[in-house]
C-alpha atoms as a printed R data frame, in Angstrom:
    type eleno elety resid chain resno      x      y       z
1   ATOM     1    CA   UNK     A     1 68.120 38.715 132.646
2   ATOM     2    CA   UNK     A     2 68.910 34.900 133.108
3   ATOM     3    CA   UNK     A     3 72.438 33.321 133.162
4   ATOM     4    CA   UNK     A     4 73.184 29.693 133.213
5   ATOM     5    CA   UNK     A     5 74.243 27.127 135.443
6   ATOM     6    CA   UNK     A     6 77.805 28.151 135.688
7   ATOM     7    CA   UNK     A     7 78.393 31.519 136.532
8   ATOM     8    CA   UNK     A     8 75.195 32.584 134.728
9   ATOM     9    CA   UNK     A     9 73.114 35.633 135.556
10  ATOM    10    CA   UNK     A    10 69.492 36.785 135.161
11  ATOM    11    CA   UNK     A    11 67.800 40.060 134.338
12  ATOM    12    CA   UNK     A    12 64.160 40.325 135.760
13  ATOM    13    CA   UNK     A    13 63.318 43.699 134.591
14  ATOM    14    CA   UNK     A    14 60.355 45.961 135.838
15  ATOM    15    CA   UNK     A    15 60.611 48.755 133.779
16  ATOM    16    CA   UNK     A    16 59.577 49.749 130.383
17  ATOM    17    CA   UNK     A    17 62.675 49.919 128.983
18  ATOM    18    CA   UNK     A    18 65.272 50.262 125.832
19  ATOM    19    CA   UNK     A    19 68.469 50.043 127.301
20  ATOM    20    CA   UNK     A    20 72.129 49.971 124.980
21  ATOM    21    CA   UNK     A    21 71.972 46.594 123.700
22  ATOM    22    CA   UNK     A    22 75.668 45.579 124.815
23  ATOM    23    CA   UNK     A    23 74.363 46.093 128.474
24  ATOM    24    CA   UNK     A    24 72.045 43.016 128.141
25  ATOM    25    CA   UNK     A    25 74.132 40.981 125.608
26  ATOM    26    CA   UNK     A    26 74.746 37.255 126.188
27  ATOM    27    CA   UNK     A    27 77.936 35.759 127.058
28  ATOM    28    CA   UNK     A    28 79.531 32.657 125.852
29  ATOM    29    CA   UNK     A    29 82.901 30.836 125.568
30  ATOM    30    CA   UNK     A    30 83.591 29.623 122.118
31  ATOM    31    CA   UNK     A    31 82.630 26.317 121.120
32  ATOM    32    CA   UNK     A    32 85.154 24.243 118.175
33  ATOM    33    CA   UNK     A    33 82.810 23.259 115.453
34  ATOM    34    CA   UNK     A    34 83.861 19.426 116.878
35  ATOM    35    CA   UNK     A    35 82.492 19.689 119.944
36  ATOM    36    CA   UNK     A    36 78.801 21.782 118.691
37  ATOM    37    CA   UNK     A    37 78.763 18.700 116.673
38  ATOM    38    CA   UNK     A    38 79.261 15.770 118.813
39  ATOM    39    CA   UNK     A    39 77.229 17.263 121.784
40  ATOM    40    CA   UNK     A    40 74.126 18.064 119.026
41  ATOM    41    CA   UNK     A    41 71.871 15.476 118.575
42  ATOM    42    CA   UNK     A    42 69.732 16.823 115.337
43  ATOM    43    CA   UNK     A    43 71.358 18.877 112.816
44  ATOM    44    CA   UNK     A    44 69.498 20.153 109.636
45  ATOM    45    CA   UNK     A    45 69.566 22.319 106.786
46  ATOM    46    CA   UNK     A    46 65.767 23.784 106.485
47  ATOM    47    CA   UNK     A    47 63.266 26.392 105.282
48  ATOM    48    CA   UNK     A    48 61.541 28.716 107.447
49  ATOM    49    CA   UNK     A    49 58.027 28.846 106.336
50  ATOM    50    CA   UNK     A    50 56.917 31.312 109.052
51  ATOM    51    CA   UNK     A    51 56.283 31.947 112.794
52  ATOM    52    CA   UNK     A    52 53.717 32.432 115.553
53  ATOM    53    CA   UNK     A    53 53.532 32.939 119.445
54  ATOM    54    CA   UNK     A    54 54.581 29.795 121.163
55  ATOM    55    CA   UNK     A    55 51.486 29.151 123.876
56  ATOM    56    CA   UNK     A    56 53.409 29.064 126.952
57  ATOM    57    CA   UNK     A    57 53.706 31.360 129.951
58  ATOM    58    CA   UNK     A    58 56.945 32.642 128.977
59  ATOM    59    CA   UNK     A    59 57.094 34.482 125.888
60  ATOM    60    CA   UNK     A    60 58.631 32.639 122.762
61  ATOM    61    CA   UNK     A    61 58.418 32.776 119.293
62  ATOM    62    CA   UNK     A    62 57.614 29.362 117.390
63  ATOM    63    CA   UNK     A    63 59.587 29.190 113.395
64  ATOM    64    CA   UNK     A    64 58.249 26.654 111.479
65  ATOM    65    CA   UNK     A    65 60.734 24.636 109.657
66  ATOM    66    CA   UNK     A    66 60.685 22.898 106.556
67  ATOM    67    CA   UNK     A    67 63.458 20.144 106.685
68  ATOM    68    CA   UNK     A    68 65.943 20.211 103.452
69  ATOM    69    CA   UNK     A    69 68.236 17.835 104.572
70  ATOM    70    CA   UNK     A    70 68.928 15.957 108.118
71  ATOM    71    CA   UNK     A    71 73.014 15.876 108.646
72  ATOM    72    CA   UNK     A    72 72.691 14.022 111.464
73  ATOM    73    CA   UNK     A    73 70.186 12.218 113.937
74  ATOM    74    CA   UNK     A    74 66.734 11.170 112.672
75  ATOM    75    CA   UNK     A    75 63.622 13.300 112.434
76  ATOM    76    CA   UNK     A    76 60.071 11.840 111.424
77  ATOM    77    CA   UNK     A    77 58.638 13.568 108.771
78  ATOM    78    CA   UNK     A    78 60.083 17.163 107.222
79  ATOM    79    CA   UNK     A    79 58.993 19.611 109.332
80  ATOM    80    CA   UNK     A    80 59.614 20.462 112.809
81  ATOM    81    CA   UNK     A    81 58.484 23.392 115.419
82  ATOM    82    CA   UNK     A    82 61.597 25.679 116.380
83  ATOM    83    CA   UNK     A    83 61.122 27.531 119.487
84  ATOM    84    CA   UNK     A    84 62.969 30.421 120.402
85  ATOM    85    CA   UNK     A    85 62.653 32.501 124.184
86  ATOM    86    CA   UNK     A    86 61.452 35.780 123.505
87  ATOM    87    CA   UNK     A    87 58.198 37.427 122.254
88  ATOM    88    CA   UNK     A    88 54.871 39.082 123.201
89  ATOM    89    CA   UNK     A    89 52.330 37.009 124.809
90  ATOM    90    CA   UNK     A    90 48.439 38.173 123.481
91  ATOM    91    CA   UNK     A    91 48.006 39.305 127.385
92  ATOM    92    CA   UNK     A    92 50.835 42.345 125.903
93  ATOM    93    CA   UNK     A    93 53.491 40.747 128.508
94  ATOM    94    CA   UNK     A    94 56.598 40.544 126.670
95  ATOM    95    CA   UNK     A    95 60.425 39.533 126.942
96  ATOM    96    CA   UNK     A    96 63.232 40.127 124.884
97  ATOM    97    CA   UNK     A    97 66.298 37.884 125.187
98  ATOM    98    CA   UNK     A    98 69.305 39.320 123.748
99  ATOM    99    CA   UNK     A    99 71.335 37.210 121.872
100 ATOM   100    CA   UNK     A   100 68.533 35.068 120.847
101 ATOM   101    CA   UNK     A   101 68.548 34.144 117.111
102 ATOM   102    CA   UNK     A   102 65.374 35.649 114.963
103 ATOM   103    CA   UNK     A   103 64.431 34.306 111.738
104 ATOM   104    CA   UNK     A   104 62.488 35.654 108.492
105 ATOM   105    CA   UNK     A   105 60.310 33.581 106.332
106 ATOM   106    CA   UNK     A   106 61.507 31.861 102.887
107 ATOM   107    CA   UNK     A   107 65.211 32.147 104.561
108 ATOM   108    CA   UNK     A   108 67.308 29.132 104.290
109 ATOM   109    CA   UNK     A   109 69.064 27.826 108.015
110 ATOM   110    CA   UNK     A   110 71.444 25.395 109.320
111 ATOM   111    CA   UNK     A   111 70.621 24.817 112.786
112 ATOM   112    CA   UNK     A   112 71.798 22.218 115.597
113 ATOM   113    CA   UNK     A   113 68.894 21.277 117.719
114 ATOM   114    CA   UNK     A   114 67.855 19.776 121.031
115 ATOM   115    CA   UNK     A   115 64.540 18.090 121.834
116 ATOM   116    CA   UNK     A   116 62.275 20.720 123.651
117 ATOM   117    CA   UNK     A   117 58.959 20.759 125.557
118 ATOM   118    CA   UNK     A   118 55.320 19.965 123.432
119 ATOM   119    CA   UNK     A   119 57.269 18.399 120.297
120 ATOM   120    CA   UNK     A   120 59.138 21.054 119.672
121 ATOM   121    CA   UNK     A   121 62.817 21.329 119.567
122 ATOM   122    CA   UNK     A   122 65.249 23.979 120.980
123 ATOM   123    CA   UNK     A   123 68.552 25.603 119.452
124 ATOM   124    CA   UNK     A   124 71.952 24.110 121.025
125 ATOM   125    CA   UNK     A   125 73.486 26.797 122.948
126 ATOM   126    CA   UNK     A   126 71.174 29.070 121.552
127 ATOM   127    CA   UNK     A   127 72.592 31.390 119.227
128 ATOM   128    CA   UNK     A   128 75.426 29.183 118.882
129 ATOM   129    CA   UNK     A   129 73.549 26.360 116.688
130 ATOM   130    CA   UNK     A   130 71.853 28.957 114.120
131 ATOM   131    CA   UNK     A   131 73.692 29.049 110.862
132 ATOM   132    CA   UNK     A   132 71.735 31.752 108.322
133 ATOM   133    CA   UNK     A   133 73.112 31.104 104.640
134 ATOM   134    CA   UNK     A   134 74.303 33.973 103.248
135 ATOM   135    CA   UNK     A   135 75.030 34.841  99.045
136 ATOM   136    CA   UNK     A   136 78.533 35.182  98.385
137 ATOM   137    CA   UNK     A   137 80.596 35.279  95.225
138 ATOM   138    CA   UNK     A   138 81.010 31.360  94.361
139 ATOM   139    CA   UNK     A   139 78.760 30.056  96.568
140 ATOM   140    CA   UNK     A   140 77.012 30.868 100.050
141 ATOM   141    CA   UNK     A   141 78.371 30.964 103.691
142 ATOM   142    CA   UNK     A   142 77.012 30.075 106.948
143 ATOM   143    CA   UNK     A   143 77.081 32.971 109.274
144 ATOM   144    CA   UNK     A   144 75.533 33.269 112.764
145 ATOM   145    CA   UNK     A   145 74.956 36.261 113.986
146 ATOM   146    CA   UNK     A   146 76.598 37.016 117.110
147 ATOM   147    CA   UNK     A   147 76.223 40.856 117.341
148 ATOM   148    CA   UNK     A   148 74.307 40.583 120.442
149 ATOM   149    CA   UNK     A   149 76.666 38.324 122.294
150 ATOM   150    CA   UNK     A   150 79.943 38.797 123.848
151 ATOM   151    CA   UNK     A   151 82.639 36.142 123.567
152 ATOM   152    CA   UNK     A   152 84.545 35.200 126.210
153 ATOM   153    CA   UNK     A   153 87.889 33.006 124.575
154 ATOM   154    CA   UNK     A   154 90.150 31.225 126.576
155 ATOM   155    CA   UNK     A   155 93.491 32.197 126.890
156 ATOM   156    CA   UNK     A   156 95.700 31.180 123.939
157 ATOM   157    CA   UNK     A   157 92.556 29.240 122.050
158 ATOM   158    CA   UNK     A   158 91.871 31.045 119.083
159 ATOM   159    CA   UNK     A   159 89.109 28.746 117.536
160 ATOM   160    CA   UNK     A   160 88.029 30.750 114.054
161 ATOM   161    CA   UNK     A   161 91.137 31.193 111.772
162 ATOM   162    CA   UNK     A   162 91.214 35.157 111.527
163 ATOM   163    CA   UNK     A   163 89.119 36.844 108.753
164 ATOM   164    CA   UNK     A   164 87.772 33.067 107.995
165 ATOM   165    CA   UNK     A   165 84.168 32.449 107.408
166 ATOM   166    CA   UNK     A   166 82.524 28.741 106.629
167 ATOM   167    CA   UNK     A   167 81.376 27.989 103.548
168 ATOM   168    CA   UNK     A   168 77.730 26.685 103.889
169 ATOM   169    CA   UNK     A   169 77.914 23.671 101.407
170 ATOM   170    CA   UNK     A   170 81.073 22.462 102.438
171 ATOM   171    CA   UNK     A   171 79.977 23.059 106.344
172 ATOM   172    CA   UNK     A   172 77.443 20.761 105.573
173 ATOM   173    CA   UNK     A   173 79.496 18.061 104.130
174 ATOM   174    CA   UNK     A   174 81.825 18.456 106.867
175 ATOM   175    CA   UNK     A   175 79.064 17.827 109.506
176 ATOM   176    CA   UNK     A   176 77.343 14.921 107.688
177 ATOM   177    CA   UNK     A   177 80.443 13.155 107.570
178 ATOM   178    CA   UNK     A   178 81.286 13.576 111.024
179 ATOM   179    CA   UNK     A   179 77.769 12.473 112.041
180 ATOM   180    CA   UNK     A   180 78.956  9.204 110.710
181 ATOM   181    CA   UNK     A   181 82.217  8.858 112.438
182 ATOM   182    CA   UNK     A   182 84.621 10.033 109.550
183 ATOM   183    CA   UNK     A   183 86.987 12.689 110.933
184 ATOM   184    CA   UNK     A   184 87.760 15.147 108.128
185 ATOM   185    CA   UNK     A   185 90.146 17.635 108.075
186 ATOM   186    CA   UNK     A   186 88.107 21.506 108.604
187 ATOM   187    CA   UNK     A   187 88.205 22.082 105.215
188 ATOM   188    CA   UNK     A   188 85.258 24.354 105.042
189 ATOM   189    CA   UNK     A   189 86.903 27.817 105.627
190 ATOM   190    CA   UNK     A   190 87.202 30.694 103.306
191 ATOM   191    CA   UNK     A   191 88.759 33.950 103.475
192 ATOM   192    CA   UNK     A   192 86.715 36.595 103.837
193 ATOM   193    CA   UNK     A   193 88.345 40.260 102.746
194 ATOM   194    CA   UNK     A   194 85.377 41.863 104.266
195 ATOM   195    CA   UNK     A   195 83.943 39.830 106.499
196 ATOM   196    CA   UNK     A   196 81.474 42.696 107.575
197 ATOM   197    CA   UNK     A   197 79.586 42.674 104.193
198 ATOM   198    CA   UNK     A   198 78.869 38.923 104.706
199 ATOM   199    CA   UNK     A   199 76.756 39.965 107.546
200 ATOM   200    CA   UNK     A   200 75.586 43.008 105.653
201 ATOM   201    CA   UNK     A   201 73.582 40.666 103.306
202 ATOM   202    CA   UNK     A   202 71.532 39.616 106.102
203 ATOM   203    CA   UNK     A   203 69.751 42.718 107.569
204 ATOM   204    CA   UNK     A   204 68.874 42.593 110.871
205 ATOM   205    CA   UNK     A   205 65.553 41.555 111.915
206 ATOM   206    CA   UNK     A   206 64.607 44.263 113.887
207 ATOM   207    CA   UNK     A   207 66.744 47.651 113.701
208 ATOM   208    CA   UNK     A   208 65.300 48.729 117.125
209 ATOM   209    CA   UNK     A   209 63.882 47.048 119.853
210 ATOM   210    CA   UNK     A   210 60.329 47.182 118.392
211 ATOM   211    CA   UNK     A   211 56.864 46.278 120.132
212 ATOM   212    CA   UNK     A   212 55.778 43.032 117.984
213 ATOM   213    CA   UNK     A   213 51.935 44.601 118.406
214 ATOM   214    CA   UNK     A   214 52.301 48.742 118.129
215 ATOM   215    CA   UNK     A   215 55.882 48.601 115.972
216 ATOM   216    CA   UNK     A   216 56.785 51.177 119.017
217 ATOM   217    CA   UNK     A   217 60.301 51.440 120.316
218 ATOM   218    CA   UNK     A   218 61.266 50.890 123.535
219 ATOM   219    CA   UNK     A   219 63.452 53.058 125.593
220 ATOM   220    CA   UNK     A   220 63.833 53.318 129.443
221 ATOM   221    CA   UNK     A   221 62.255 56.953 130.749
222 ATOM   222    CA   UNK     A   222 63.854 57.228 134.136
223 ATOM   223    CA   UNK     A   223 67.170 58.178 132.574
224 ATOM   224    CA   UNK     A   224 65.978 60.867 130.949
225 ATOM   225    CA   UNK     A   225 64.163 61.774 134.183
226 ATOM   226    CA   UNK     A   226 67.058 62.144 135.855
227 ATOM   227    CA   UNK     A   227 66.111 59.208 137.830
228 ATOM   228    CA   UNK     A   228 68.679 56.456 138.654
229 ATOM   229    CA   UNK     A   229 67.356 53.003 138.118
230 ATOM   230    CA   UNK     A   230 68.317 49.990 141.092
231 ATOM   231    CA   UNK     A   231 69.354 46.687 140.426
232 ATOM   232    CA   UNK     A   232 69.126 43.875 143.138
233 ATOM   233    CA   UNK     A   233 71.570 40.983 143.258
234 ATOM   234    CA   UNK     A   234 70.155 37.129 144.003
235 ATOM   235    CA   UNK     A   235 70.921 36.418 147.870
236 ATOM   236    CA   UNK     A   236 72.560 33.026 147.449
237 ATOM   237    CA   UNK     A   237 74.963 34.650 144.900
238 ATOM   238    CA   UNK     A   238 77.686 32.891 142.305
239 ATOM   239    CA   UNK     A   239 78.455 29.187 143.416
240 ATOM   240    CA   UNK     A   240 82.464 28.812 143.627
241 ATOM   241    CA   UNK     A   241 83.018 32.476 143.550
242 ATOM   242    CA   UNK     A   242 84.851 34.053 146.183
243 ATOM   243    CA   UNK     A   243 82.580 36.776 147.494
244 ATOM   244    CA   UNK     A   244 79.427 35.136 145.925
245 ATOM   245    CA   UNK     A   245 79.881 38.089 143.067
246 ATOM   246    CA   UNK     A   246 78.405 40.636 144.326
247 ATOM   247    CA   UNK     A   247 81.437 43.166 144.204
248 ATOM   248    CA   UNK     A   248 82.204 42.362 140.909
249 ATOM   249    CA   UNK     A   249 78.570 43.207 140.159
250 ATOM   250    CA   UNK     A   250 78.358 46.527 141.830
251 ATOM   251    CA   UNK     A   251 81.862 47.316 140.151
252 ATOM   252    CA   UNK     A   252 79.933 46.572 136.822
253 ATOM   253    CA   UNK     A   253 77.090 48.939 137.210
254 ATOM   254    CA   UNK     A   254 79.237 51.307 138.469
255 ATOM   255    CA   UNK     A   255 81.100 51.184 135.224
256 ATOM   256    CA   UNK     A   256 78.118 51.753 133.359
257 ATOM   257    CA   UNK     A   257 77.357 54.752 135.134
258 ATOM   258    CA   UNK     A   258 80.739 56.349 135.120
259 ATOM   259    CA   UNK     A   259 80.372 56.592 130.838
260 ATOM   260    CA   UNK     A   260 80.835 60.398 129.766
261 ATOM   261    CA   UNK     A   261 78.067 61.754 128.019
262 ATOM   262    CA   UNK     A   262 75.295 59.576 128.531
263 ATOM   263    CA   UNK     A   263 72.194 60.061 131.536
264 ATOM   264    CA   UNK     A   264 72.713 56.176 132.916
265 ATOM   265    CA   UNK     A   265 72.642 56.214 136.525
266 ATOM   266    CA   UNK     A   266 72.491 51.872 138.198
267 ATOM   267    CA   UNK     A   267 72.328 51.748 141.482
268 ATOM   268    CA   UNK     A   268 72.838 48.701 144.206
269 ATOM   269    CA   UNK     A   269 69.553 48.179 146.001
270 ATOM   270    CA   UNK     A   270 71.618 45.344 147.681
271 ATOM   271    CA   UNK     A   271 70.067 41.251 147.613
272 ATOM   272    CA   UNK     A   272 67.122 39.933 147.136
273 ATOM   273    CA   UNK     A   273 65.258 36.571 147.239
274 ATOM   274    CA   UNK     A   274 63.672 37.409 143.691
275 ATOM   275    CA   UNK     A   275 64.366 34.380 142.069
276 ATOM   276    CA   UNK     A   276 62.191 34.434 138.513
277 ATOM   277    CA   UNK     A   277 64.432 35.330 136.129
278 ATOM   278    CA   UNK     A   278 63.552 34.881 132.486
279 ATOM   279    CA   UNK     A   279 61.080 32.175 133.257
280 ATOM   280    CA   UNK     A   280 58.569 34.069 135.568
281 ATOM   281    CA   UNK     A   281 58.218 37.579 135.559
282 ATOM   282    CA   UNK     A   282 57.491 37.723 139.272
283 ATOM   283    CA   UNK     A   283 59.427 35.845 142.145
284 ATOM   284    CA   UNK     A   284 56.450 32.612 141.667
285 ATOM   285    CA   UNK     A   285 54.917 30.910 138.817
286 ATOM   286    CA   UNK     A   286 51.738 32.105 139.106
287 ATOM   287    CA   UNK     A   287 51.375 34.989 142.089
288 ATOM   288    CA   UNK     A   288 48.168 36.661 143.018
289 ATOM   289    CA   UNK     A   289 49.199 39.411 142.051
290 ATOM   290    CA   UNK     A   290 52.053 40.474 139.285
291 ATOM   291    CA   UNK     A   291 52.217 44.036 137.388
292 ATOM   292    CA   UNK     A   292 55.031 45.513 135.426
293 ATOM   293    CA   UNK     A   293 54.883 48.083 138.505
294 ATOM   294    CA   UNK     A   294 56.365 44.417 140.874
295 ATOM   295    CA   UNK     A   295 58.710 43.061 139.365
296 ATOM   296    CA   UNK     A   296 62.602 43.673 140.192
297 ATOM   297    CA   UNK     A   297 65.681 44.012 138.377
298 ATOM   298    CA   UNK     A   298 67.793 41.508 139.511
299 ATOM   299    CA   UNK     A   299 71.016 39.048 138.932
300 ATOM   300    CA   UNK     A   300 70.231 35.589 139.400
301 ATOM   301    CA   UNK     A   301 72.834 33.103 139.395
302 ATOM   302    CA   UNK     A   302 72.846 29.465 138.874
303 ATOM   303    CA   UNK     A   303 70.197 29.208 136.671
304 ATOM   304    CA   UNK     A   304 68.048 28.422 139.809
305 ATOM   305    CA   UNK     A   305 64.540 27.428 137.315
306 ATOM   306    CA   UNK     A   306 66.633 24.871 135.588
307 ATOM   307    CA   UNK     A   307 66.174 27.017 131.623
308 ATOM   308    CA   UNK     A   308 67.438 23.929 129.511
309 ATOM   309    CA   UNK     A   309 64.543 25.295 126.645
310 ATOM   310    CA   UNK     A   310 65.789 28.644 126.986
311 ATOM   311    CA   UNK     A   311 70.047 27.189 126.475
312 ATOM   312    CA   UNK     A   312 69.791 23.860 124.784
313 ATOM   313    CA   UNK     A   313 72.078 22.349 127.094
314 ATOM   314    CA   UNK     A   314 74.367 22.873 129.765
315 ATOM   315    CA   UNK     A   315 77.794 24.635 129.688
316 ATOM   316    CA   UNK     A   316 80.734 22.539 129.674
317 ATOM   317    CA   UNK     A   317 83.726 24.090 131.179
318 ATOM   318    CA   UNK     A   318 85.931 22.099 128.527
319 ATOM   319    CA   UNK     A   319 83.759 22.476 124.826
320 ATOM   320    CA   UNK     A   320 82.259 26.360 125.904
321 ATOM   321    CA   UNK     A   321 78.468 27.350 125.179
322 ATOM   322    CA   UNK     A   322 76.573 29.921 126.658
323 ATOM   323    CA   UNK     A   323 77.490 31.354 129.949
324 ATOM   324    CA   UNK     A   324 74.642 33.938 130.567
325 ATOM   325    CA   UNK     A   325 71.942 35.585 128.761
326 ATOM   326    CA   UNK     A   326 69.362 38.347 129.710
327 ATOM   327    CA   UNK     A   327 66.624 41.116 128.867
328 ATOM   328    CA   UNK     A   328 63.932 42.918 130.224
329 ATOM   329    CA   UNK     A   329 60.222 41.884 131.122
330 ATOM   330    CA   UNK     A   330 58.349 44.505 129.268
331 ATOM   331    CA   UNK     A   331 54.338 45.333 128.634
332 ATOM   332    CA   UNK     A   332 53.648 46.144 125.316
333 ATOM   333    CA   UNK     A   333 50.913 47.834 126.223
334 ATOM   334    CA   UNK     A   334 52.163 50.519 127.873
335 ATOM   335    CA   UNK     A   335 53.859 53.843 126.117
336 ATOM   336    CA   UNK     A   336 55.359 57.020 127.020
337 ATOM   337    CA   UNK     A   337 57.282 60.030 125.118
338 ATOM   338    CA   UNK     A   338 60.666 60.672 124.102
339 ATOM   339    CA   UNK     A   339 61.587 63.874 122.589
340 ATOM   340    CA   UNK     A   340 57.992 64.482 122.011
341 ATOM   341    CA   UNK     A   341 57.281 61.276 120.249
């Protein structure tokens, strides 16, 4: 798992592995529609014609856009390459990043964008700038879908208005009016009796965490082994944090472990100088050697490989974003048996 530059975290995990989603959730501090806006250079309603593999060494997932409408910034041409971390490479290496967005073909999307490497562009504070339109009586709404991150709000700064949702159309006016220096009031909320069945309409992508290549779910065995599983903490530790975090991070697993009813069992191995994170899946680039059997799981902090394609920008301790995102290194090539299956 990976955090950002702030206080951010990374997972590098060895294992095979389906762990409780929660456990590897992002983490962000919630951003006022203003300040997405003004820090977002390319904003666009679009069509998602499809997706592939991205090539690069970290696994990603390419959507190909189809460009409705720009709301602000320039774009040549109407359609654009929208790459988002996570995937299977074809060498069955794989990483899931929770909290990253996924999107289906023929669905329509109002992202905010940042320019990313090879021509393609990047999502703003990841799953921060996706918008999915959803059907709704008298219109549509723009809902993200955040059930794989954890917001952290600041004390006393209740951004959303309670049970409110945005209505897509006038979201968009809102934002293309804003792009051109007219400050409106936020006139694009509605009230939402049941929020829940606005996100209902959108099934999820994936209702386990599926191989891409078998349609296999993934689940950690050494649970159900009785076997404990160790997680190493980043030597140089959290920047500006009394204690460098480490404390807090053993008090966290420890937590985990301590839940009634279930076989998780995290142990401290103590630090490490494991520094790859969710860009390498071993401590360099390219090592002589690197297995699923190598790698560590691990805490980074700092965002020590610089991830600005995996974010879409840096945190800002006054507008929010993402503070820390994670997942496990898997191979989708490997399998094992649960209950027989």
């Amino acid at each position: 798992m990976t955090m950002l530059k702030r206080g951010a975290s990374g997972l590098q995990i060895a294992l095979l592995l389906a762990a409780a989603s929660d456990l590897f959730a992002a983490s962000y501090v919630p951003m006022r529609d203003e300040d997405l806006v003004d820090r977002t250079p390319l904003i666009a309603v679009a069509w998602v014609d499809g997706a592939s593999a991205a090539p690069t060494q970290r696994p990603a997932t390419d959507y190909f856009l189809e460009v409705e409408e720009v709301l602000k910034g320039s774009l040549a041409g109407r359609h654009l390459v929208l790459r988002v971390p996570g995937g299977v490479r074809p060498d069955g290496l794989g990483l899931k990043i929770w909290g990253a967005p996924a999107f289906r073909p023929e669905e329509r999307v109002l992202v905010f964008l940042v320019p990313g490497s090879e021509g393609t562009w990047v999502l703003s504070q990841l799953m921060l700038g996706a918008f999915f339109e959803v059907p709704a009586v008298g219109g549509s709404l723009a809902l993200r879908d955040l059930s794989k991150a954890q917001a952290v709000p600041r004390r006393g700064r209740n951004l959303d208005p309670e049970l409110a949702v945005r209505d897509f159309d006038a979201f968009r006016t809102w934002i293309a009016a804003r792009s051109l220096g007219r400050r409106q009031a936020a006139d694009y909320w509605r009230v939402d009796p049941q929020p829940i069945a606005g996100l209902a309409a959108r099934p999820e992508a994936f209702t386990l965490f599926e191989d891409g290549g078998t349609g296999f779910n993934f689940r950690w065995p050494d649970f159900d082994l009785g076997n404990p599983v160790t997680f190493f903490a980043h030597q140089d530790g959290q920047p500006g944090l009394p204690g460098g975090g480490f404390l807090e991070f053993q008090e966290a697993l420890a937590a985990w472990s301590a839940v009634d009813c279930t076989l998780i069992d995290f142990r401290y191995g103590g630090t490490t100088t494991a520094s790859g994170g969710l860009s390498f899946p071993c401590d360099l680039p390219e090592p002589p050697v690197c297995t699923i059997d190598s790698l560590v799981n691990a805490i980074v902090f700092d965002d020590p490989n610089d991830n600005f394609d995996l974010f879409g920008g840096p945190f800002s301790c006054t507008a929010g974003g993402v503070l820390a995102a994670g997942g496990p290194w898997f191979d989708s090539f490997l399998t094992h048996t649960y209950h027989g299956h």
